[in-house]
N, C-alpha and C positions, 0 to 999 in steps of 0.2 A: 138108317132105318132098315128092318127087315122088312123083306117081304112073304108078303102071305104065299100059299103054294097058287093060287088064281091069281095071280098080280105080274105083273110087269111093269118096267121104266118106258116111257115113252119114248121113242126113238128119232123123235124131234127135239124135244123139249125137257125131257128125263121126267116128265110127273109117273105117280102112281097110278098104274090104268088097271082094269081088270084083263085078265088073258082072253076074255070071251070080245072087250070091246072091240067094236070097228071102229071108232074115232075116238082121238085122246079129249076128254072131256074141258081140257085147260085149254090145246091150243084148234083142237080141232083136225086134227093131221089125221089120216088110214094110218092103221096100224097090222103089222104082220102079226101074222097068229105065232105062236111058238115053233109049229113046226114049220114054219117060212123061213124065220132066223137062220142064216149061216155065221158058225165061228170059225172063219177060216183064219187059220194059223199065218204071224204071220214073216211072209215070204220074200219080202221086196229088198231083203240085204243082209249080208252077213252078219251074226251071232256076236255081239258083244264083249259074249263072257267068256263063251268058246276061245279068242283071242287072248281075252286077258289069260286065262287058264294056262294055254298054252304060248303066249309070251311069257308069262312067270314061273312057268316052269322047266319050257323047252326053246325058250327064247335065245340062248347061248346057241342054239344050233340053228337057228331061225325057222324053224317049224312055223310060227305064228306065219309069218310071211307068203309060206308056200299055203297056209288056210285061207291068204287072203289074195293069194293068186296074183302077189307079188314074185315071181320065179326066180328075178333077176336079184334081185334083195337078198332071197333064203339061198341061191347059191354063195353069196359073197357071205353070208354070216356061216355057212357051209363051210367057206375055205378059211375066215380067218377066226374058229371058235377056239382053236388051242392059244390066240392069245387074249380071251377075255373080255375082250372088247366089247364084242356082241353081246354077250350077256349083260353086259352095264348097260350097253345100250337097251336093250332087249326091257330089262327091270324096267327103265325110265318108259319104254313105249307101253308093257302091261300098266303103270298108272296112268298114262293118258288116254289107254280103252276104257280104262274103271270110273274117270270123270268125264268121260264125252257123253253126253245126251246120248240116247237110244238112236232117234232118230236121225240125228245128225253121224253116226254110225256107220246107218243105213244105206245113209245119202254116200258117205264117201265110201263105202265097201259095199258096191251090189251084187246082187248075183251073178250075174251074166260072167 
């Protein structure tokens, strides 16, 4: 469904509200005005793709690793890339960042 330029999703319930409503007419909930909403980006764990990107491509030198603040990893893929290993290795880990859920991602790679 699109929505009109007045409308918004309910932020309980997902119905269609008007932007001027104060409560969603389905369940009943306050609702933010538009300019209340934050989309804050988001932040809670390393980039998925970023990894895969650079697993698949710089993964022979273990670059991915030192993005994921693995040091000890990306040094040894560091020392042993002239004999190939790491790069196999490396391939097999960029598809396992390409099939892991986002969030489950998140959880094992945070920011901190």
């Amino acid at each position: 469904m699109i929505l009109g330029a007045d409308e918004q999703y309910c932020s309980s319930c997902g119905a269609v509200v008007k932007k001027t409503a104060e409560l969603c007419p389905t369940c009943g909930v306050r609702q933010q005005s538009h300019a209340q909403q934050s989309y804050a980006p988001r932040t809670e764990g390393k980039n998925k793709w970023v990894a895969f990107v650079l697993a698949f491509l710089l993964g022979g030198l273990g670059i991915h690793k030192f993005y994921l603040k693995k040091y000890a990893q990306g040094v040894i893929y560091l020392l042993l890339f002239w004999t190939l290993i790491p790069g196999i290795v490396a391939f097999v880990e960029s598809l396992i960042y390409l099939f892991t859920p986002e969030d489950t991602f998140r959880q094992r790679y945070p920011n901190d």
